[in-house]
Structures are given as structure tokens and as C-alpha cells.
N, C-alpha and C positions, 0 to 999 in steps of 0.2 A: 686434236680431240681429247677425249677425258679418259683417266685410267680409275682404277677403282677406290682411290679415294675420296670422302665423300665429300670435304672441302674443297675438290679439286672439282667435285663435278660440279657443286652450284655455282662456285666464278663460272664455269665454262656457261654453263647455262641462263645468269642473269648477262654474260655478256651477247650471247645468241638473241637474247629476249631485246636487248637493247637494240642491236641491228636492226632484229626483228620492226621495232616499234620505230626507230629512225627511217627505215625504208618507205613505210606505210603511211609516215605523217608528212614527207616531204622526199619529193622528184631528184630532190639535188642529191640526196642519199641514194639515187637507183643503182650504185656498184654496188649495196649491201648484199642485194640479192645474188649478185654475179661471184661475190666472193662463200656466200653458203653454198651455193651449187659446187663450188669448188671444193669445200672441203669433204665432199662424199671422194675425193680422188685420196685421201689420210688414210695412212696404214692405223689401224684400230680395230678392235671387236662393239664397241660403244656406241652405236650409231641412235641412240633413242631422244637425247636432247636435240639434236640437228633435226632428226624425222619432226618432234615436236613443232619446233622452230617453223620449219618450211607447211607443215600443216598448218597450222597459225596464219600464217601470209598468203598464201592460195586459196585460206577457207572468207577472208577478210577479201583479197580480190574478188573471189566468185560471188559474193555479196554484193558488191559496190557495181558488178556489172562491168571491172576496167577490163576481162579478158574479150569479150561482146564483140567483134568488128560487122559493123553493118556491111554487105555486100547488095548491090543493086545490078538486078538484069542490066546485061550490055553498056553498063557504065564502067569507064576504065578504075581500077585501082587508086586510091586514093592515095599519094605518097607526101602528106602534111607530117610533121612534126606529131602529132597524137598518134596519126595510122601508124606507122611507123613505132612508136612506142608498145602500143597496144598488140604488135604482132611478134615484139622482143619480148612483152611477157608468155605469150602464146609458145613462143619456144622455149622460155625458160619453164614453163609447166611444163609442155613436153617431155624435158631436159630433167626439174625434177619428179617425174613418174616414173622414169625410164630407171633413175638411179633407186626412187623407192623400191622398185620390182627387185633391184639388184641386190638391195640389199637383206629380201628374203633367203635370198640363198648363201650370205655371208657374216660375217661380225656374232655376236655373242645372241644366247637363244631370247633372251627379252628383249634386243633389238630387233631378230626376226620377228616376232610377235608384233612387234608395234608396228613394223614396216606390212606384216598382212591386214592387220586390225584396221589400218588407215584405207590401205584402198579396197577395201571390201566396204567399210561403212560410209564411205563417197558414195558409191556406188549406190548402196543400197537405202540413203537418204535422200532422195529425187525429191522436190519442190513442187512438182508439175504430174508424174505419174506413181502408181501406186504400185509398191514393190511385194505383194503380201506373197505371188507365187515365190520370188527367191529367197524372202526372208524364211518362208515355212521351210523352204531347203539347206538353207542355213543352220536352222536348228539341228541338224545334224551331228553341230560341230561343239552343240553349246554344255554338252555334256561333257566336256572337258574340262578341268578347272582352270588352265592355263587362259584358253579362249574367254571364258567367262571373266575372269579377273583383269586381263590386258582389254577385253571388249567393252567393262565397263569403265574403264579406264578412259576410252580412248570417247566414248559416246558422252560421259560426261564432260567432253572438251567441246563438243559438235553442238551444245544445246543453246550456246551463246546469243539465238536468234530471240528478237524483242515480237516481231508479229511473222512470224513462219504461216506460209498459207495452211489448209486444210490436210493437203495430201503429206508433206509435211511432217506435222504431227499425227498422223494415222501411223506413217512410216517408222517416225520414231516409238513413239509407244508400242509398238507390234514389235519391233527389236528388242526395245527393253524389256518386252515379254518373254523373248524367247530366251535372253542371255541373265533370267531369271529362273527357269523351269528346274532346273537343280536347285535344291533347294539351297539356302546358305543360312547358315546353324546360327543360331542367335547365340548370346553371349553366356547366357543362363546353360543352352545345352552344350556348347563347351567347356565350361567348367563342369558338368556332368562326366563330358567323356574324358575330361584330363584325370578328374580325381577317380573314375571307374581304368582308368587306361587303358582304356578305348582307341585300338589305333584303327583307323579307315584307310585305305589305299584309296586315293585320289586317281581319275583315269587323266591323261599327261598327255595332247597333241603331240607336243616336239621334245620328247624328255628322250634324253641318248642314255645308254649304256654306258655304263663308268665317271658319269657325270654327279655331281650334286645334282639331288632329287630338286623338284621346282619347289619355291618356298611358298605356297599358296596358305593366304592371310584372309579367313573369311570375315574379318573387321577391317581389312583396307577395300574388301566387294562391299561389305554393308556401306561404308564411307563414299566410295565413289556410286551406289545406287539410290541413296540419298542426295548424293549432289544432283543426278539426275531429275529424280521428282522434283524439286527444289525447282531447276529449272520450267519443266514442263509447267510448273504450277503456274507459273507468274504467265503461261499462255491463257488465250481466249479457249479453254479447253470443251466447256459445255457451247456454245457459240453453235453447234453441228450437232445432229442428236449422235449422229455415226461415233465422233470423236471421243463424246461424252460416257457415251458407252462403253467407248474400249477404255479409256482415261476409270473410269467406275470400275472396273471389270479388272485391271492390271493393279489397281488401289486394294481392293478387298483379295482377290486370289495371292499375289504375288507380294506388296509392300507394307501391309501392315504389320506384320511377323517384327521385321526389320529397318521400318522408320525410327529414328532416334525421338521425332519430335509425332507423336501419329495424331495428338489431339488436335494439331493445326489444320488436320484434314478436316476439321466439323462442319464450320463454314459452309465448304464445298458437301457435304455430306447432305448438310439440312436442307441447304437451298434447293440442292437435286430431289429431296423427297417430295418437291410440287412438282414434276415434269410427268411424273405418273409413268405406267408400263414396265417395261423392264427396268428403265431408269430408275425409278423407285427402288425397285426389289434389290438391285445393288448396293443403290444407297441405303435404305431400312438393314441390308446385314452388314453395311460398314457402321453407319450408326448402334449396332447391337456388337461389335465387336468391341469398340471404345467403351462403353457401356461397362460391358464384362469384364474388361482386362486394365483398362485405361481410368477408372471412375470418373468417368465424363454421365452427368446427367442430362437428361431426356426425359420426360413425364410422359409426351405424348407416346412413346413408341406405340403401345398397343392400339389406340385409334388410329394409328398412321397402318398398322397390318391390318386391323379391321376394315379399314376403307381400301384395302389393296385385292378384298377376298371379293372380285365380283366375274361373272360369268366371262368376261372376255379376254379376262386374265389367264385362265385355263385353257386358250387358244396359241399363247405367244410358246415361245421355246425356254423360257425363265418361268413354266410351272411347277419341275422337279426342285427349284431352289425355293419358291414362293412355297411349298409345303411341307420343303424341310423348316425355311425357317419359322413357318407355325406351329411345327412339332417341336422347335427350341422355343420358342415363344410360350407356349403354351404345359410347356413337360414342369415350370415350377409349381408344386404343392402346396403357395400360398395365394395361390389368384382366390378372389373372390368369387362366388357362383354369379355371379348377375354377368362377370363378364363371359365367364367359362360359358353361360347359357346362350348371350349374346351372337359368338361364332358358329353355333348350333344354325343358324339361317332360318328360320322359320316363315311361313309366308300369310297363311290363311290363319290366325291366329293375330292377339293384342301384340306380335312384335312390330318393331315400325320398322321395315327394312329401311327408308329412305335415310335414316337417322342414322349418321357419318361416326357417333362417336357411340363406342360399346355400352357405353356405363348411363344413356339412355336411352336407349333402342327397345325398353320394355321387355326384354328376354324373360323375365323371369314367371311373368303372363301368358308364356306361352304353353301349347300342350304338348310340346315335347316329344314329339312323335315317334319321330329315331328312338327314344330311349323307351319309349313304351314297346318298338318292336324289339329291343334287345330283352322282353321279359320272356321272350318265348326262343333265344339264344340255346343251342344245343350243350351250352357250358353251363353247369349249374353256378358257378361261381359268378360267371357275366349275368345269370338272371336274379342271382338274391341283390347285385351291387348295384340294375339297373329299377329293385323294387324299392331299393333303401332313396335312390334319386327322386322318383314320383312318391315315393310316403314323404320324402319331406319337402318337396314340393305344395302338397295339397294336404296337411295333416289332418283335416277333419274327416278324409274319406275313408271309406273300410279297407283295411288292408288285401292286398293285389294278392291272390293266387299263383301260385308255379308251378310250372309244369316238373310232373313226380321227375327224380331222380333217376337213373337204371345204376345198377350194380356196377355196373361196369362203363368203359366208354362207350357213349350214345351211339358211335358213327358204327363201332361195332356189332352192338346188342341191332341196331337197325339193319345190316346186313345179314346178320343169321336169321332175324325173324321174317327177310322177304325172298330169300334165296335158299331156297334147300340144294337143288345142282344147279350144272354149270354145262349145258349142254354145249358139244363142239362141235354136232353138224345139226343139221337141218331135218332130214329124214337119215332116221335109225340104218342101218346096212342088215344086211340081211343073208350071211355068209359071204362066199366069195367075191358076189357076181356086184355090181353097180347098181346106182338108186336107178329108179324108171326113168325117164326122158333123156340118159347120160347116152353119148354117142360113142363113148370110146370101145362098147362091145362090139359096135359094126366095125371098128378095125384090128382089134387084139384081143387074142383068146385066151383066156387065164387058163395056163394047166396046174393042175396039183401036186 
């Protein structure tokens, strides 16, 4: 096995890769395998390139389907030349699970890591069923920076797959959400904290006492979360509205901070903003992040949120993002009035609701109703700002009336003027004794 220099470990390692790949491409090489399992018997603390190794080869058999043994009701055992094969792999999986397990509890702390990281992400990337209760339990762990950095380590080896069924890629993206939820510092805010000397204390899974601290590199997590997307991308990802969704959903929350390359998402961004519903609303604020940060142009944006704003939109659970992002949509100081009047929605008036794009939808024909109520607004500032809208809306007509001023705040001067007291019973008392119809005199008598 390998010690810690570093030219020692990549021989060790292109030679593992090479077994690795001779066992896999031909039968007459099947001691490759018998001689890896063997070397988990080597005195060493270095067990990460072998875990690699045998990961690699099990994840390529469970693929091709060679562990599989068909078994038939009441028909004896098959003992051909295949069977037989296919039952010596069976034990050498076995064989090496049994020694991955072992070496959680042995060898150096990033071997341990790597040996939990593998059979927990087996596990938890099922083909066939959906793992979402154990991954949300999972998360537990993901706050750790150790876990996070060896998890994404290890999941961007797992993504290899050309068409992964549906459940699949549910599973994987729902991981890589969770071993994302910590944030990881873009490179701009670490030069921040280095030149401020800013130290953070990192929380540490398996960090021992008297040990070098873990060296955690959030430019090798950007690197392997990156390779991840990368992979995912090249899946049939919208293919499922389910998928699409969380694929949208883990794109804008979690990756665009720290994609190296983010304008490549456009593509996927644009096409999604015809599928309508939530779908949209993810996509519309991934497309306005590029926008902002990325200068990626977009013309339509605002007819794409204008045709987003309609009554059954306000039923899904993506209403509190679809009205934030029209309060960013809408807070710049250089829109036009025709289109500002436009999302105004007007019905019974020259606006044409049916008309998909703001800039002619006739808003500015319309009467403006909202704003004519805001003229009678308890704020005197909201009513002169909402008489300056309809005078220059309609110049020719006489200017609009407001309601007088008070001295003071309205909501106050309104309380004083309709409450003089503040009565706290009902009927006044009258000495000692209880209001009339009270029962409590027929059983206690008040002395003086």
C-alpha cells in the first residue's frame, strides 16, 4: 500500500486503476479482483486508493447486472461455468463490504471517511426506490465539513450513469441538496475573510484531539460540486415534471453561487420557462440571476413574469417566491409607466387582460382604480404620491382633492376623537355587594 508521499501514491494508484480496468474488460484477468481483496490484509493507515479501486468495480458490475443470479421455484441450482462465476463475485462483494465496514474503524481519518462515504451513498442511491425519508436523516450529518467534502467527493464518482432511471436521479439530486445546505464560500468571499482575518471554526465529524486539524478546501467542494452538475446535466433531467423541479429548485437555491461555468445553465433555464407553474417561477429567478450577476441577456424577462401573474398561480406553494420575485422585478426606478401600469391587472376598463405581453396590454387606458383608492390613504404622503399618478395620467382634468391633513398621526387623532373612556365592566358596581343576576351572593357573604 502507499505511504505519504505523493509520487508514491499515484504509481500505487494508476496501478490499482489498471487491475481495476484489466479485470473488467476480460475474464482471463478475474485474479485481479482476488489479489485487491487481498490487499485490505497490508499493514497501512492509507486505505483510500484501494476503497476507490474496489468502488469502481462493484459500481461497473452492479451495472452490467454480472452479480444478478436468477433463481427458479423448485428447479435445482444451476452449476455451469457462469453460475458459478457469478456466485464468486457474490462473495467477493460480500468479502469486500465486510472489509470496507472494517476499515471505518481503522487506517488514517480520510480513509475512514471514504470507507463511510461509500457505503452509505450505495445505499442511499437506489435505482428502483426512493430514499428521500433517509437522505432528510442524513442531513444531520451534512453540517460537518469533513462529511461534506469527502460526500462530495465520493457522489461525484457515482454519477457515471448515461440514462439512470427516474428514482435515480430524484435520489441523487436530493443528496446533493443536502451535502450542499452549508453553504461553501465563493472565492471572492474568501479573499474577504483572509485579507479581514477572519478565522471560522469548521464543525469536524471525526477530528481527534492532538491531531492536525482536517484541512478543509472549499475550492476542492466547489470542484467536485461542479463535477457533479456537470454530470447530472448530461441526464434526461426535465423528462418528469418531479425531477425537473427539484433539478430547477437545487440549480437556483444551492448551485449557482458556485458554478464555475453558470451561463451554461441558459439553455436549460429558457426551455423550462414554457412548461409553466412552478416550473417557470424557478426558471424566471434562475434566468434573473444570470441576468444580474452573469450579464447574460434576456429581453423577454418581464412578459415571461407578466404571463406568470394569473389567478391559479396564487394557489401552488411557489406564490411567496413568484411575489418576491416581482417585487425584484419591479423595485428598478427605470421601468416605463406603461409597463408598471400593465401589472396593475385591471378588468373592466380599455386594459386587454388576454394580451401576454405587458408593453401592449393598453394599461395605460385604464382607470386605475387601486390608485384612485389610495387617494383617500391615511398617510398624507401616499395620497399627494397617488394624486401626482392620476393628474398625469389624465392632464386635462381638474386637479383631485385630499383628504385635510391632522396634526398629528391619523390613527391617533382617530382614537382620541371616538373614545373618551375605556370601560372595564359592563354594569358599574355599586359598593360592596355584586351586579344583579350574579349568584355568587347566594353562597358567600362579604364581611367588612
Amino acid at each position: 500500500m502507499a505511504d505519504d508521499n505523493p509520487n508514491l501514491l499515484k504509481m500505487v494508484s494508476t496501478q490499482l486503476r489498471n487491475k481495476a480496468n484489466e479485470f473488467l474488460n476480460s475474464r482471463k484477468h478475474a485474479n485481479n479482483l482476488a489479489d485487491l481483496l487481498q490487499m485490505f490484509q497490508a499493514t497501512t493507515d492509507n486505505y483510500t486508493p484501494l476503497l476507490l479501486t474496489i468502488e469502481v468495480i462493484f459500481t461497473e458490475l452492479l451495472r452490467r447486472g454480472d452479480l444478478i443470479e436468477e433463481i427458479v421455484p423448485l428447479k435445482p441450482i444451476e452449476q455451469s461455468p457462469e453460475a458459478e462465476y457469478t456466485r464468486w463475485l457474490r462473495d467477493c462483494y460480500e468479502t469486500a463490504l465486510n472489509q470496507t465496514l472494517e476499515c471505518i474503524k481503522r487506517g488514517r481519518m480520510n480513509s475512514r471517511l471514504q470507507a463511510l462515504v461509500t457505503n452509505i451513498f450505495t445505499v442511499l442511491l437506489d435505482s428502483e426506490q426512493s430514499m428521500s425519508a433517509p437522505i432528510a436523516r442524513f442531513q444531520e450529518f451534512t453540517e460537518y465539513r469533513d462529511v461534506q467534502q469527502y460526500g462530495l467527493k465520493v457522489l461525484s464518482t457515482l454519477a457515471y450513469r448515461k440514462s439512470p432511471s427516474s428514482t435515480f436521479m430524484q435520489n441523487y439530486l436530493e443528496l446533493l441538496d443536502k451535502l450542499l445546505i452549508t453553504e461553501i464560500q465563493t472565492e471572492a468571499k474568501c479573499r474577504i475573510r483572509n485579507r479581514n482575518n477572519e478565522e471560522k471554526e469548521e464543525k469536524i465529524l471525526c477530528g481527534a484531539e492532538g491531531k492536525a486539524p482536517f484541512p478543509y478546501n472549499p475550492g476542492v467542494c466547489r470542484r467536485y460540486a461542479n463535477r457533479c452538475w456537470n454530470f447530472a446535466c448530461q441526464w434526461a433531467l426535465c423528462a418528469e415534471p418531479r425531477t425537473h423541479r427539484r433539478a430547477l429548485l437545487l440549480l437556483v437555491e444551492r448551485l449557482m453561487p458556485i458554478l464555475t461555468r453558470p451561463y451554461l445553465a441558459t439553455d436549460m433555464l429558457c426551455d423550462s420557462l414554457d412548461a409553466g407553474g412552478p416550473i417557470s417561477i424557478l426558471a424566471l429567478q434562475g434566468v434573473l440571476e444570470l441576468v444580474r450577476r452573469h450579464n447574460v441577456t434576456y429581453p423577454d424577462m418581464y412578459d415571461r413574469l407578466y404571463a406568470l401573474l394569473e389567478p391559479e398561480m396564487f394557489h401552488t406553494r411557489c406564490k411567496r417566491r413568484l411575489l418576491h420575485l416581482t417585487d425584484v422585478f419591479l423595485s428598478s426606478t427605470h421601468l416605463p409607466e406603461s409597463l408598471v401600469a400593465a401589472f396593475a391587472k385591471l378588468s373592466s376598463d380599455p386594459y386587454v387582460m388576454e394580451e401576454t405581453s405587458a408593453s401592449r396590454s393598453r394599461a395605460l387606458g385604464s382607470s386605475l382604480w387601486e390608485v384612485s383608492a389610495l387617494r383617500r390613504h391615511h398617510c398624507p404622503s401616499v395620497q399627494h404620491a397617488a394624486a401626482r399618478v392620476l393628474q398625469a395620467a389624465a392632464p386635462r382634468a381638474a386637479p383631485l382633492p385630499l383628504a385635510p391633513a391632522a396634526d398629528g398621526p391619523l390613527f391617533d387623532a382617530e382614537l382620541k376623537k371616538r373614545f373618551k373612556t375605556i370601560e372595564m365592566n359592563f354594569i358599574r358596581p355599586q359598593g360592596m355587594t355584586a351586579p344583579s343576576g350574579e349568584r355568587l351572593m347566594q353562597f358567600w357573604e362579604l364581611m367588612a
